[in-house]
C-alpha positions in Angstrom: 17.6 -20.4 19.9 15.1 -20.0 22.9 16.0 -18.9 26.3 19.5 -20.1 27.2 21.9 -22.1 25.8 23.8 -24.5 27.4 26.5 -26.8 26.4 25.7 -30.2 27.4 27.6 -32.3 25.5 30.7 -33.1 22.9 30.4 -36.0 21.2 33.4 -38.6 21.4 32.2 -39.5 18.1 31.9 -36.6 16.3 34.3 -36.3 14.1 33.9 -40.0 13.2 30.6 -39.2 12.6 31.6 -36.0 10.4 33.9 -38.0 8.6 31.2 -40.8 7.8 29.1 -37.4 6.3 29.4 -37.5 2.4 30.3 -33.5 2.6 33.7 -32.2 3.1 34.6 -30.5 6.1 38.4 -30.0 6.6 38.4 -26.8 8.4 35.3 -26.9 10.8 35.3 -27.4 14.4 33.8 -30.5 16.0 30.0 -29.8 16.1 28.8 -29.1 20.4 25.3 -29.9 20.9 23.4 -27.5 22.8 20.4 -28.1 24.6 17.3 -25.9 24.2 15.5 -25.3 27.6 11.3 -25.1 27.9 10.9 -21.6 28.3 9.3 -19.6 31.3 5.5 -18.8 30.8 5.0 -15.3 30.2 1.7 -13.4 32.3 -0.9 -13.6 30.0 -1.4 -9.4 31.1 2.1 -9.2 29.9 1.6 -11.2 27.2 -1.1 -9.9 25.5 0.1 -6.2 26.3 3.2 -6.8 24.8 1.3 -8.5 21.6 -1.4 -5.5 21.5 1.8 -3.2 21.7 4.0 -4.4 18.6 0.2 -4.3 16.8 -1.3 -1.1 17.2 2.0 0.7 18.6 4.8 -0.7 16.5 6.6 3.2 16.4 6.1 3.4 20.1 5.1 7.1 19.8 5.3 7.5 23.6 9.3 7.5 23.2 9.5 10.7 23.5 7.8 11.8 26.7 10.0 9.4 28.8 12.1 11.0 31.7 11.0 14.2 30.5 9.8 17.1 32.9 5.7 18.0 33.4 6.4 21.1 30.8 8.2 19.3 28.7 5.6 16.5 28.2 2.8 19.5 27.5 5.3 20.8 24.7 6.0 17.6 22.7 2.4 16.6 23.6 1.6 19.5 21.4 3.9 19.5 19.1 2.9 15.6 18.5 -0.7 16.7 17.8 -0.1 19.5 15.8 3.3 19.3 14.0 3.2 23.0 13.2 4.2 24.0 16.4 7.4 21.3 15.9 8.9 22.8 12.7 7.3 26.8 13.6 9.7 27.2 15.8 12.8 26.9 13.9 11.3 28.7 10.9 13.1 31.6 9.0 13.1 34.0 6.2 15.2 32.0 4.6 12.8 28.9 4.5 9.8 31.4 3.6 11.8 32.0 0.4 11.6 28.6 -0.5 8.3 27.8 0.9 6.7 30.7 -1.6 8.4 30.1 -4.5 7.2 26.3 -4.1 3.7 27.7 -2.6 3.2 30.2 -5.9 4.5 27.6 -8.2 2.3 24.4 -7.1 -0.7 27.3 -7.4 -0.1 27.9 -10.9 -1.1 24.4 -11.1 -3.9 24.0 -8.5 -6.0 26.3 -9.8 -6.5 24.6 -12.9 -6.5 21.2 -12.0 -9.0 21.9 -9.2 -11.7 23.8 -11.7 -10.9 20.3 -14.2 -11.4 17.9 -11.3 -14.5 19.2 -9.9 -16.1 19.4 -13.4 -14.8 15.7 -13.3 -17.0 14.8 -10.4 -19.3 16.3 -11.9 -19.5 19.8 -9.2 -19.7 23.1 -10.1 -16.1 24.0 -11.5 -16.0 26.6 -7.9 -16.2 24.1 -5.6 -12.7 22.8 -6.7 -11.5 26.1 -5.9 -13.2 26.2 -2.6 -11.4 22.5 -1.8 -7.7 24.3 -2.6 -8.2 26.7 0.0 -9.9 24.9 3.2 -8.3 21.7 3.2 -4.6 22.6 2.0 -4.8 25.3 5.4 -5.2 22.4 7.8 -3.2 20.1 6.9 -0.2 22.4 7.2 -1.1 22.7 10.7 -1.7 18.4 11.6 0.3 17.2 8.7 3.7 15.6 9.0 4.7 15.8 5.1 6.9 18.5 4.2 6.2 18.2 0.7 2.4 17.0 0.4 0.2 19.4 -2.1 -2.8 18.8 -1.0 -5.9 19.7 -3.3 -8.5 17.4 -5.4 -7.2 14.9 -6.9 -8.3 12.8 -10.4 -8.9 9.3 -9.0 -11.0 10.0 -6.2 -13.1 12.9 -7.7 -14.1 10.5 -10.9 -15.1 7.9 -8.4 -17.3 10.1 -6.4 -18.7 11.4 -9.4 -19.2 8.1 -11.1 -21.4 6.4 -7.6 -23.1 9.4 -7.3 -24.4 9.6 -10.5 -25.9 6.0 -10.9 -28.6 7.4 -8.4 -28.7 11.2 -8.9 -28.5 13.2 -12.1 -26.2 16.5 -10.9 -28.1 18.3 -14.0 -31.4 17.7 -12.9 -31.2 17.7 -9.3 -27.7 20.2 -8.3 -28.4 20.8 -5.1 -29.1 16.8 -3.8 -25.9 16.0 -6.1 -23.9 18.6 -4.2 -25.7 17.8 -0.5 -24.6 14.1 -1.6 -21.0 15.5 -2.2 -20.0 16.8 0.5 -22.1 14.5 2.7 -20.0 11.6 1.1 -16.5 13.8 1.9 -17.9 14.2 5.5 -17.6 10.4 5.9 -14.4 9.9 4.0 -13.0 12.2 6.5 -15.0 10.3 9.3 -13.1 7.1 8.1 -10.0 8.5 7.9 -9.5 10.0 10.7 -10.5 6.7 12.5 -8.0 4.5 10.8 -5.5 6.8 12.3 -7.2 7.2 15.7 -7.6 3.6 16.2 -4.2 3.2 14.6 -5.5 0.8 12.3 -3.8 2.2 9.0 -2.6 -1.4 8.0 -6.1 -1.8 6.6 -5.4 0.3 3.8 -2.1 -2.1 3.1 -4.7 -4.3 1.4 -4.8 -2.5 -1.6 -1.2 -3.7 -3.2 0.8 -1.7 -5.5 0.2 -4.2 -7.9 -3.3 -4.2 -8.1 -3.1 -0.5 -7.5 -1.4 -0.3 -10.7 -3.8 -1.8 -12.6 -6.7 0.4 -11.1 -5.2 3.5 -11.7 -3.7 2.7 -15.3 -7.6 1.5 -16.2 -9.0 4.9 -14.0 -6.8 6.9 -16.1 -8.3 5.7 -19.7 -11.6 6.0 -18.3 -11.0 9.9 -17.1 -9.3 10.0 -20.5 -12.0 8.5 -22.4 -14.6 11.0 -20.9 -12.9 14.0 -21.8 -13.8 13.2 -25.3 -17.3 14.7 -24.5 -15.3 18.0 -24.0 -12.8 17.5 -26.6 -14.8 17.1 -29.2 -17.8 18.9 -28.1 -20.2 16.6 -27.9 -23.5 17.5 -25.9 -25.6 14.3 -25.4 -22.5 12.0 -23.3 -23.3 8.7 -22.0 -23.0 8.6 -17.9 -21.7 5.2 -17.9 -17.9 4.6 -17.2 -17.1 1.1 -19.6 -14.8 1.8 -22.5 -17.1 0.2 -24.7 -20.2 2.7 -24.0 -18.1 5.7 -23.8 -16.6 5.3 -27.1 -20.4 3.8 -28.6 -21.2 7.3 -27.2 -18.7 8.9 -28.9 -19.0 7.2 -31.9 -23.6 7.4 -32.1 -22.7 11.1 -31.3 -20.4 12.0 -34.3 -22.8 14.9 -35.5 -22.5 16.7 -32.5 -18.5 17.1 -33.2 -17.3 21.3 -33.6 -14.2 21.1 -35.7 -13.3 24.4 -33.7 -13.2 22.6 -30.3 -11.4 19.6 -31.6 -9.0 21.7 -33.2 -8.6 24.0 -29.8 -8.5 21.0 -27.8 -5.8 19.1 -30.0 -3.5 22.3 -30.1 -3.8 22.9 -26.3 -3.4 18.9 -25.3 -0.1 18.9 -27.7 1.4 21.9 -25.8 0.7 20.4 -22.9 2.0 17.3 -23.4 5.1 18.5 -24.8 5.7 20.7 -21.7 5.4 17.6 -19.6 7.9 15.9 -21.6 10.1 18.9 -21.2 10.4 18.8 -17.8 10.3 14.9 -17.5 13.7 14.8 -19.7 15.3 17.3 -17.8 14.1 17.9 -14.4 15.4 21.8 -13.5 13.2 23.0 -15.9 10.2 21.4 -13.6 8.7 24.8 -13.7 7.5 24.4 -17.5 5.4 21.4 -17.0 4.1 23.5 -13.8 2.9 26.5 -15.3 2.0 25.1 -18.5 -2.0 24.7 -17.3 -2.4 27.9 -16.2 -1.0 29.6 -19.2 -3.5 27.4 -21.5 -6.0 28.6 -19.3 -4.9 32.3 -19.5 -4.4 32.0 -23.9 -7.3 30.1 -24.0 -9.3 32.0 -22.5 -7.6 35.4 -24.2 -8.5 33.4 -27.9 -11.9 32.8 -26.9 -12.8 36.2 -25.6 -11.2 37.3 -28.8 -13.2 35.2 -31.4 -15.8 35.3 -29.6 -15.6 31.6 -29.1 -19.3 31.1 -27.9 -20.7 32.1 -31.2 -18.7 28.8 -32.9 -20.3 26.8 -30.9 -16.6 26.3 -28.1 -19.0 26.4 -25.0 -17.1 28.4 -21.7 -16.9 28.1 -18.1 -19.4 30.6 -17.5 -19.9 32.8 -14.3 -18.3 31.8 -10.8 -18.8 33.3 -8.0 -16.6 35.5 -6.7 -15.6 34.9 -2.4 -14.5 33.1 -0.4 -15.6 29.4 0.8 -19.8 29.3 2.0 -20.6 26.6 4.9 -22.0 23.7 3.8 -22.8 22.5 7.7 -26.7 23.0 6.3 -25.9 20.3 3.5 -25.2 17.4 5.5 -27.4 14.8 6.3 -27.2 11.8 8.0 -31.1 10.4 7.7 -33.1 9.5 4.5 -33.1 7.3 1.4 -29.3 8.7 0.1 -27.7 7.8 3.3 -26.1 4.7 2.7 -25.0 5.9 -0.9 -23.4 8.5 1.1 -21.5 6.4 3.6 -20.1 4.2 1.1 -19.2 6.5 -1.5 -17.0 8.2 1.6 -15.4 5.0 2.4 -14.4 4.1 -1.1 -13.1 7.6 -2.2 -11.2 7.6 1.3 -9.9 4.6 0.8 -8.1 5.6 -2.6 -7.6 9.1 -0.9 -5.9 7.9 1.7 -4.2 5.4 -0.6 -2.6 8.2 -2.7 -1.9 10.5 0.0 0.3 8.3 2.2 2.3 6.8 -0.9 3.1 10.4 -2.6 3.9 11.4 1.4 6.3 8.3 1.6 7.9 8.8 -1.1 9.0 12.5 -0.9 9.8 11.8 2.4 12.1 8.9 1.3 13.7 11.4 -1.0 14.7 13.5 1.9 15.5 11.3 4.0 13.1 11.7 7.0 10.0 10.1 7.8 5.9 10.9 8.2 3.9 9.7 10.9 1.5 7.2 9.4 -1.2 7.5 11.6 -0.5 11.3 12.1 -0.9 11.8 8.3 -4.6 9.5 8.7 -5.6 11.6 11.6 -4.7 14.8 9.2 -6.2 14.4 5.8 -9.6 13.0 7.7 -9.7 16.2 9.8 -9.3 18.2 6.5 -12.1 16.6 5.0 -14.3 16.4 7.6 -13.8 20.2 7.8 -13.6 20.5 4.4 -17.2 19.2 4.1 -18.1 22.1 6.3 -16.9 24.1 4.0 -18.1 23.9 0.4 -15.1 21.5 0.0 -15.4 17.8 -1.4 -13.3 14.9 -1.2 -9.2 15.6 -1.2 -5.8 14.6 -0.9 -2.2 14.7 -1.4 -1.7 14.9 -5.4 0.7 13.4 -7.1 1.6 15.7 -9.6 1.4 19.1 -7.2 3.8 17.6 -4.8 6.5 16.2 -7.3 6.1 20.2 -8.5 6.5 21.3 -5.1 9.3 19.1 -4.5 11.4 20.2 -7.6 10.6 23.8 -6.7 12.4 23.5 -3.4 9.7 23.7 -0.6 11.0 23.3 2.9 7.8 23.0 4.9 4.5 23.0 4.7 4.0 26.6 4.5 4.1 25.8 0.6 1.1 25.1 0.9 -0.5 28.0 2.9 1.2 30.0 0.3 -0.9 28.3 -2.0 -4.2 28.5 -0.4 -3.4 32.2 -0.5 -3.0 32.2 -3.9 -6.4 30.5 -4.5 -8.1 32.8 -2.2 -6.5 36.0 -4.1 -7.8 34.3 -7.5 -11.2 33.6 -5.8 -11.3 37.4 -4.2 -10.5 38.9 -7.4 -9.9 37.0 -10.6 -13.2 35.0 -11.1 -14.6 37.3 -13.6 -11.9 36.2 -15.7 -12.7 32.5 -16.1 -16.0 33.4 -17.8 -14.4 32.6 -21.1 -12.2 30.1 -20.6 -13.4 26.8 -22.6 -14.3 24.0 -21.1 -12.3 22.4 -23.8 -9.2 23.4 -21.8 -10.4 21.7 -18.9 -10.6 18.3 -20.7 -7.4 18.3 -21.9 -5.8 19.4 -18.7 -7.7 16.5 -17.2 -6.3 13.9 -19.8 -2.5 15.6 -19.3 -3.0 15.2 -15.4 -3.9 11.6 -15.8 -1.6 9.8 -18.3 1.0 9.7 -15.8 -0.9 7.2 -13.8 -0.8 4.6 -16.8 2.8 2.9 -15.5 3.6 0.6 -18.7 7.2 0.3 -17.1 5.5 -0.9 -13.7 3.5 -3.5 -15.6 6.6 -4.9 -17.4 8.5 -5.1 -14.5 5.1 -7.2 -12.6 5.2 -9.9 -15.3 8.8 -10.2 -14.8 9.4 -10.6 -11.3 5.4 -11.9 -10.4 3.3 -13.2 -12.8 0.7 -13.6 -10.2 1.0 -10.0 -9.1 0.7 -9.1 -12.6 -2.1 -11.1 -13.1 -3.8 -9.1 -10.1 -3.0 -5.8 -12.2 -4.1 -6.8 -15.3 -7.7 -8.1 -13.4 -8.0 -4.6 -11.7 -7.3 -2.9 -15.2 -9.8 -4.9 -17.0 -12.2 -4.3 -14.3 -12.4 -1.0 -14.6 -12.4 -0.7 -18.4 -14.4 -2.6 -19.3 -17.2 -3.4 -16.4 -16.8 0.2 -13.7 -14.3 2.0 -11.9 -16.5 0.7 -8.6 -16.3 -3.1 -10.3 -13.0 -2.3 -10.8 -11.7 -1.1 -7.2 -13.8 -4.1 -6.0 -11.5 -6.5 -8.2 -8.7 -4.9 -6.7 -9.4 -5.5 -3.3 -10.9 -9.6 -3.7 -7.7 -10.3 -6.2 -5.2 -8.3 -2.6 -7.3 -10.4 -0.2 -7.2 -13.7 -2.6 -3.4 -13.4 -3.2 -2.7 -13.1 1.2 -5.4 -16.0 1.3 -3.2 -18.4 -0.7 0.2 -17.0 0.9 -1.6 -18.1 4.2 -3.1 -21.1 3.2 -0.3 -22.9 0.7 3.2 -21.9 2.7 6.1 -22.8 0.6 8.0 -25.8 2.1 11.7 -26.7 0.7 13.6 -29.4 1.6 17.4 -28.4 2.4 20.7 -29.7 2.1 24.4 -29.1 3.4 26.7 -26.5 1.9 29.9 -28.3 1.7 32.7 -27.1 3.7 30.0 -25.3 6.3 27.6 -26.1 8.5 24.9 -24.2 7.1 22.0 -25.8 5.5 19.9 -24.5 3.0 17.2 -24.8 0.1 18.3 -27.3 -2.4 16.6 -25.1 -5.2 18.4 -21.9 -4.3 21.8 -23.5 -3.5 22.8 -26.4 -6.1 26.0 -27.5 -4.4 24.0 -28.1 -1.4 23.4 -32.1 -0.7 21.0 -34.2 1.0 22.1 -36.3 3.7 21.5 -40.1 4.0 18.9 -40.7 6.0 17.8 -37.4 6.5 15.2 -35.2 5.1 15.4 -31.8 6.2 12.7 -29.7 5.7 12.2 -26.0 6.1 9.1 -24.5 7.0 8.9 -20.5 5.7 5.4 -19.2 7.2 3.7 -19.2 10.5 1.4 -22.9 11.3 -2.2 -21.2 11.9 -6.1 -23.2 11.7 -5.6 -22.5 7.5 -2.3 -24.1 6.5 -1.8 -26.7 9.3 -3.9 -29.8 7.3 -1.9 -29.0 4.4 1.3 -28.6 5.9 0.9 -32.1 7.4 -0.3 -33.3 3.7 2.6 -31.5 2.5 4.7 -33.0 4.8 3.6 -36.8 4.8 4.0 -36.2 0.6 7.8 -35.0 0.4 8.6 -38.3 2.9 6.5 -40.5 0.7 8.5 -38.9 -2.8 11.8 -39.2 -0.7 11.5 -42.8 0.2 10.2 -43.7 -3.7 13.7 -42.4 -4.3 15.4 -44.3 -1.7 14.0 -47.6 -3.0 14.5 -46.8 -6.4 18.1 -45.3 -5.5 18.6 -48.4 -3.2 20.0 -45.7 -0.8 19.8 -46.2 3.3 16.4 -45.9 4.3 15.1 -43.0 5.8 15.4 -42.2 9.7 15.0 -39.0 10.7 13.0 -35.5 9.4 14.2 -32.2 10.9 11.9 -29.4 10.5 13.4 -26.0 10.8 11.6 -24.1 12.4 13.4 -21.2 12.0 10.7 -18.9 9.8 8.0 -20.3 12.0 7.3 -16.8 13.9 4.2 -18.1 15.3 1.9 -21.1 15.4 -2.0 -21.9 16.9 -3.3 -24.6 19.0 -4.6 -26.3 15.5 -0.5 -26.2 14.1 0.4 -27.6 17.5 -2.4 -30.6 17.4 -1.3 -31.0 13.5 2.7 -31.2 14.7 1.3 -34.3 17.5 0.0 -36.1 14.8 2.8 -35.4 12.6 5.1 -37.5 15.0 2.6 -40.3 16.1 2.2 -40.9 12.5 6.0 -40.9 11.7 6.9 -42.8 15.3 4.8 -45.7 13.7 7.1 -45.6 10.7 10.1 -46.0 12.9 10.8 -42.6 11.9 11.8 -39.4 14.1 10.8 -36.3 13.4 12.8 -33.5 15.2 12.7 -29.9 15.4 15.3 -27.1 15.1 15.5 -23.3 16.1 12.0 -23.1 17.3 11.7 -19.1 17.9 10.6 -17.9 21.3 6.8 -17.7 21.1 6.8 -20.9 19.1 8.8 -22.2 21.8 6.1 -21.2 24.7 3.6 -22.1 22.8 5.2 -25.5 22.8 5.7 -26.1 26.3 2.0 -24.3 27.3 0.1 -27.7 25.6 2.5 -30.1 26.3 4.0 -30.8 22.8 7.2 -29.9 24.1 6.9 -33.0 26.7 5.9 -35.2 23.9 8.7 -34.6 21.7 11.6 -34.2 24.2 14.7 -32.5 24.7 16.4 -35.1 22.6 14.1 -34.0 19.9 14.4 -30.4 20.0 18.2 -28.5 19.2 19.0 -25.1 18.6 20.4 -25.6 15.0 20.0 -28.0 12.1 23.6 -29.3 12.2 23.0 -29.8 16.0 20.0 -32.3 15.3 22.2 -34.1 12.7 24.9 -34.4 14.8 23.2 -35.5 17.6 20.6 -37.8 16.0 23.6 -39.3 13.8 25.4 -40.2 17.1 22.1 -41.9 18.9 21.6 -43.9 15.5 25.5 -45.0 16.4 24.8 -45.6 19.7 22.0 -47.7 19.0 23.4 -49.6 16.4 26.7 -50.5 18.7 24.0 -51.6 21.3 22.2 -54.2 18.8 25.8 -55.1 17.2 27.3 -56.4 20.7 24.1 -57.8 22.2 23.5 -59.9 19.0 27.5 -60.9 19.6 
C-alpha cells in the first residue's frame, strides 16, 4: 500500500461476483476496494540523503550522541573510536581471571602456529613471532570482538608467500622478499582500514560462503601438499602451488626422503590429530587440542637435542633472535619496479584477511549474543596492519582456530589477547635459545593440523543439496586452486560470486499465482498446489527490483507466460483472457528503463484488448511512477492496493461493461 488508503467503494455486486469465482469462500467478508493515491514527491536533498543514509549508514552509528550533553558526546565519541575505553571501565579481577587463563591458553598455541605460518610465507620463522605481539596489542584497544585471537593466519600467509615468490626468490634475495612483505601488509592494512572508513565493507560480501568454501577446502590441500617438503625432508621443492607439480616434486625427489623425519613427522602429525579429535568429541577438554602444538614443539625439540637430530640428517629451526619487535619503517617502499606486486598482493591477502576476521568475529559474537561493529572491526585490523608493517610484522588477522580456543577457555574481553602478546614477548625476551633445535618437521605437521579444518566436506554436501549452483561455484573455486593457483583460484571465486549476482539480476524469477481457497490471499501456484487460476485472469508476481538489465526480459518473459496461457485457453476452450495483474509487491525499486518497459507492456496488451493492472506497488516504486507519468497512463482504475482488490474490481467493470452491451443490443 502507498500513502493512504481510502475506501472508495463497496461493490453492489460483490458477492455475486464472489459467488460467480470458482473458489469457495463461505466465511469471508465482501471484498472493499481501496484506492491507491499518487504519492507526494519527495526533495531530491531529502531524497537522496535518505538513500545515501540506508547505504553507507544502515546501523545509524550517530544514535547514540542524540540528546546527550557536550561531555557526554566527547565520552561515547571516545569510547566509539576506541572500544577499550567502553568495556575498561567496567573491568574487574574477576574478568582478569578469565581473560589470562584464555590469554595463556590461546599462547600455547600462537607461538607455534605463528613460527609455522611465517615459514609458510616463506619469512624467517621470527617474524611470526614478531606479528603475535604488535598487532594482537592494538586491536585490543580498536577492536569490538571479545573473543577475536588475532595473530597470522594460514590462508593469507600462503597467499602472500605464493605472489611473492613468482617474482622474488626469498633464498636468494631475503632482504627484497622481506621489504616486499611487509610492504605488501602495509597496503593490506591501507585497504582495510578504508573499506571501514568509507563504510564500504559490503564489498567484501562478494566473496560468498559458497565459493569461500571451495577456496579454502582447495587452499588447505595446497598448504597440506607443501608440507611434504618438510615432512619428508626433501631439499630441492618445486615453488609452484598446482597439485600436480607438487606431488611431480615429490614424487622426481624420492631420494632425497630421511626415514627419520618421516618417521618424526608421522608420529608428531598422529598425536596431533588425535588431540584435535579429542577435544572436537568433547568440547571441555578444549585445552588438549590447545596445548598439543606447543608440547610437540617442547618433546620435539627435547628428542632432537637428545639424538642429536642434525647429524641424521632432521634439519632444525636454527638461531632466532632474541628481543623484541625491530621497525621496519626503513623497509617500505612505495617507488620502483616491485611496487605494483606490492599493492596487489596487499589487496588480495586483505581481502581474505578481512574475509576471515569478520566471519570468526560474527560468529563468536553470535554465540554470545552481542554484536561487533562491522566497520569498527575494518577500521581495526587495517590499523593493526598498517602498524604492524612498521613493525617487523606481516599480514594478520583474526584466526579461526585461536579464537574457538579462546572462546572455550572462557575469555571475557579482549584483554585475552594482551595476555597473549605478553606471553610472546616473555618467549621472545627469554626463550629463543630454545627453539634452536626444534625440527622443522614439527612445523609442517603443525601446519597440516592447523589446516584440515578448513576442508568442510559437511558444507559441500549440504551446497549440492540445497544449491546446485552454489555448489557448482565451490567446486569451480576448489578446482581452481588445485589444480591451476591459489591466485587463479581466488580469482575464480570472485568471477563465479559476481557471475551468480549477474544472473540473479538479470533473469528475476517470475511466477504466476493463484487463489488459496477459502482466503483471499494469492500465491505461487508451484509453492501452493491447492491454489487456482482464475478465469480470465493471469496473475503474475514479480520477485526482484525492474533495473536497465532485467527489464527486456521481464517484458519477453511477460509477453511469453500470456502467449502459453492463451495456447491453454484455446486448447482448454476456457474464457478468453482479459486481464494481467502484476504484483508488484517484491518490486523494492525500479529505473527509468523498467518504467519505459512497463509503458510498452500496456500499449502492447491494450492492442490485445487486454488490461494489464498493477497491485501493491511499494512506496518508491510508487513515486517513481507518478515522477514520469506512468502512473497517469495507467490510471487509478488500474492501480489497487492488493491482488484481490484488482480482481474484484476489474471483475465488476467486466460486469458493468457486459450489462451495458447486453441492454443496448436489447
Amino acid at each position: 500500500m502507498v500513502g493512504s488508503s481510502n475506501r472508495v467503494e463497496s461493490f453492489p455486486y460483490a458477492s455475486e461476483l464472489e459467488a460467480s469465482l470458482p473458489i469457495p469462500t463461505p466465511s469471508l467478508k465482501p471484498l472493499e476496494v481501496h484506492k491507491v493515491p499518487a504519492p507526494q514527491d519527495n526533495p531530491t536533498l531529502q531524497s537522496l540523503k535518505q538513500r545515501l543514509s540506508e547505504v553507507f549508514f544502515p546501523d545509524d552509528p550517530l544514535h547514540q550522541f542524540k540528546n546527550k550533553s557536550l561531555f557526554r558526546k566527547l565520552v561515547l565519541a571516545l569510547q566509539y573510536l576506541f572500544p577499550i575505553f567502553q568495556w575498561g571501565s567496567e573491568y574487574s579481577l574477576r574478568l582478569l581471571k578469565s581473560d589470562a587463563i584464555s590469554g595463556v591458553t590461546i599462547a600455547s598455541l600462537a607461538i607455534p602456529q605463528g613460527i609455522s605460518y611465517a615459514k609458510l610465507a616463506g619469512l624467517p620463522p621470527i617474524i611470526g613471532l614478531y606479528s603475535s605481539f604488535v598487532p594482537p596489542l592494538i586491536y585490543s584497544v580498536l577492536g569490538s570482538s571479545r573473543d577475536l585471537a588475532v595473530g597470522p593466519v594460514s590462508i593469507a600467509s600462503l597467499v602472500m608467500g605464493s605472489m611473492l615468490r613468482e617474482v622474488v626468490s626469498p633464498d636468494k634475495e631475503p632482504i627484497l622478499y622481506l621489504q616486499l612483505a611487509f610492504t605488501a601488509t602495509f597496503f593490506a592494512g591501507v585497504f582495510e582500514a578504508s573499506l571501514g572508513l568509507l563504510r564500504l565493507g559490503f564489498i567484501v560480501d562478494f566473496l560468498s560462503k559458497p565459493t569461500l568454501t571451495g577456496f579454502m577446502g582447495g587452499a588447505a590441500i595446497i598448504v597440506s601438499l607443501q608440507q611434504l617438503k618438510g615432512l619428508l625432508g626433501i631439499v630441492h621443492f618445486t615453488t609452484k602451488m598446482g597439485i600436480i607439480p607438487v606431488m611431480q616434486s615429490v614424487l622426481e625427489n624420492r631420494t632425497e626422503w630421511a626415514w627419520q623425519t618421516v618417521v618424526m613427522g608421522l608420529s608428531f602429525l598422529v598425536f596431533l590429530l588425535v588431540a584435535r579429535h579429542i577435544s572436537s568429541r568433547r568440547p571441555k577438554l578444549f585445552w588438549v587440542s590447545a596445548a598439543a602444538p606447543l608440547t610437540s614443539v617442547i618433546l620435539s625439540t627435547v628428542l632432537s637435542f637428545i639424538f642429536k637430530a642434525q647429524n641424521h640428517g632432521i634439519k632444525t629451526i636454527g638461531h632466532l633472535q632474541k628481543g623484541v619487535n625491530p621497525p621496519s619503517v626503513n623497509m617500505l617502499f612505495f617507488r620502483g619496479p616491485y611496487l605494483s606486486l606490492a599493492i596487489r598482493t596487499g589487496i588480495i591477502t586483505g581481502i581474505l584477511a578481512l574475509t576471515e576476521g569478520m566471519a570468526v568475529g560474527r560468529t563468536f559474537a553470535s554465540l554470545k549474543n552481542y554484536q561487533i561493529d562491522g566497520n569498527k572491526e575494518m577500521v581495526a585490523l587495517g590499523a593493526m596492519n598498517m602498524a604492524g608493517s612498521c613493525a617487523s610484522c606481516y599480514i594478520t588477522s583474526g584466526s579461526f582456530s585461536r579464537s574457538a580456543v579462546n572462546y572455550n577457555a572462557g575469555c571475557k574481553t579482549a584483554v585475552s589477547n594482551i595476555v597473549m602478546a605478553s606471553a610472546v614477548l616473555f618467549t621472545m625476551l627469554f626463550l629463543m635459545p630454545l627453539f634452536y633445535y626444534t625440527p622443522n618437521v614439527m612445523l609442517s605437521a603443525i601446519i597440516i593440523v592447523a589446516v584440515i579444518g578448513l576442508i568442510d566436506v559437511r558444507g559441500a554436501f549440504l551446497l549440492w543439496k540445497v544449491d546446485k549452483f552454489d555448489f557448482l561455484a565451490c567446486m569451480s573455486a576448489f578446482f581452481g586452486v588445485l589444480l591451476i593457483s591459489v591466485q587463479t583460484g581466488l580469482a575464480i571465486a570472485v568471477g563465479v560470486s559476481l557471475f551468480k549476482i549477474l544472473v540473479h539480476v538479470t533473469r528475476p524469477n517470475t511466477v504466476i499465482m493463484g487463489n488459496v481457497p477459502g482466503t483471499n490471499s494469492y500465491r505461487n501456484l508451484a509453492q501452493y498446489r491447492e491454489a487456482v487460476q482464475l478465469p480470465s485472469f493471469l496473475i503474475l508476481g514479480i520477485e526482484s527490483p525492474i533495473y536497465f538489465t532485467n527489464s527486456i526480459y521481464l517484458q519477453e518473459r511477460i509477453l511469453r507466460w500470456v502467449r502459453e496461457e492463451e495456447e491453454k485457453i484455446k486448447k482448454l476452450n476456457e474464457s478468453s483472457l482479459k486481464c494481467i495483474i502484476l504484483d508488484m509487491a517484491a518490486v523494492t525499486a525500479i529505473d527509468i528503463s523498467g518504467l519505459e518497459t512497463l509503458a510498452e507492456l500496456k500499449k502492447t496488451l491494450d492492442k490485445r484488448f487486454i488490461d494489464l493492472v498493477l497491485a501493491n506497488p511499494v512506496l518508491e516504486v510508487a513515486q517513481k511512477l507518478s515522477q514520469l507519468g506512468t502512473w497517469d497512463l495507467f490510471g487509478s482504475e488500474r492501480i489497487y492496493m492488493t491482488v484481490g482488490e484488482a480482481i474484484a474490481a476489474s471483475s465488476y467493470k467486466a460486469q458493468t461493461s457486459a450489462c451495458i452491451v447486453h441492454r443496448t443490443s436489447v
